[in-house]
C-alpha positions as CSV (number, residue, x, y, z in Angstrom):
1,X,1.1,1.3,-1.9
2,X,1.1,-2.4,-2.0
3,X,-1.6,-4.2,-0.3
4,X,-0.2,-6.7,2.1
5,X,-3.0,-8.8,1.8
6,X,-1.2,-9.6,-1.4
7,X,2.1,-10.6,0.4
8,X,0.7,-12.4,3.4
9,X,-2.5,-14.2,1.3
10,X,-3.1,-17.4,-0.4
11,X,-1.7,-15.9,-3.6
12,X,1.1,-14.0,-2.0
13,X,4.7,-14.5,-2.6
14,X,5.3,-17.0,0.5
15,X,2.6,-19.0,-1.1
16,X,4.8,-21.4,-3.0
17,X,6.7,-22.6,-0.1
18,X,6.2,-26.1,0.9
19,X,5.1,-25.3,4.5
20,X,3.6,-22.3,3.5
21,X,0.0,-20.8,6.1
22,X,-2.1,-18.1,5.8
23,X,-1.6,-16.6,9.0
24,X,-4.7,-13.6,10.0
25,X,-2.8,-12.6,12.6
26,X,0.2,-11.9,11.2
27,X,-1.6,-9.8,8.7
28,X,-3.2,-8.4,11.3
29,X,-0.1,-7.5,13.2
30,X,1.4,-6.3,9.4
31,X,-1.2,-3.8,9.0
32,X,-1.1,-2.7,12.3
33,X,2.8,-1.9,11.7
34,X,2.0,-0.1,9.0
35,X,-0.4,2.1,10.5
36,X,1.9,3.3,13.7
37,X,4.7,3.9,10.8
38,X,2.9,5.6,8.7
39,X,1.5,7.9,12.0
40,X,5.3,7.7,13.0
41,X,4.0,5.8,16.3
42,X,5.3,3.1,18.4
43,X,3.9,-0.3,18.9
44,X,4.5,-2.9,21.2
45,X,3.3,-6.5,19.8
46,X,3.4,-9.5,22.0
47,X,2.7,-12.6,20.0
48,X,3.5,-16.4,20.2
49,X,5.5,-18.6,18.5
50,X,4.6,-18.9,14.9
51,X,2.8,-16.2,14.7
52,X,4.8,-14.3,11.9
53,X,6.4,-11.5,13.6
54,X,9.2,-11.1,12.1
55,X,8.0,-11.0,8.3
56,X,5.0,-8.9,9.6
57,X,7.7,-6.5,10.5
58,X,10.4,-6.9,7.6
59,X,7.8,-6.5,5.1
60,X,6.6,-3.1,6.5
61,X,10.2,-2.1,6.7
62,X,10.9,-3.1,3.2
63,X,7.7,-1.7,1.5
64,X,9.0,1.6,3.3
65,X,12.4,1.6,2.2
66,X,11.1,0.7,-1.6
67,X,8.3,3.4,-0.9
68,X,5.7,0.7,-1.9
């Protein structure tokens, strides 16, 4: 299973991007998604603008479909 430390990181993949932040709590909120999927569990995140939602949830989702 991929780390996701090692997508949302200094070194990860979003890195090279001009605008590019290392954001802990997207992380956060990433690994948090993974652990109610992987338990098969909901979760409700509230987060403000900029926080990374989206990607912290399309990267659990695609990890899952490539069975990272």
């Amino acid at each position: 299973m991929l780390d996701l430390e090692d997508i949302f990181g200094h070194g990860g993949p979003p890195a090279g991007a001009a605008d590019f932040q290392v954001r802990r709590e997207q992380l956060l909120m990433a690994e948090r998604v993974a652990a109610r999927s992987a338990a098969r569990e909901s979760l409700v995140v509230e987060a403000g603008t900029g926080t990374g939602k989206t990607f912290a949830y399309l990267v659990r989702r695609c990890c899952a479909a490539r069975a990272c």
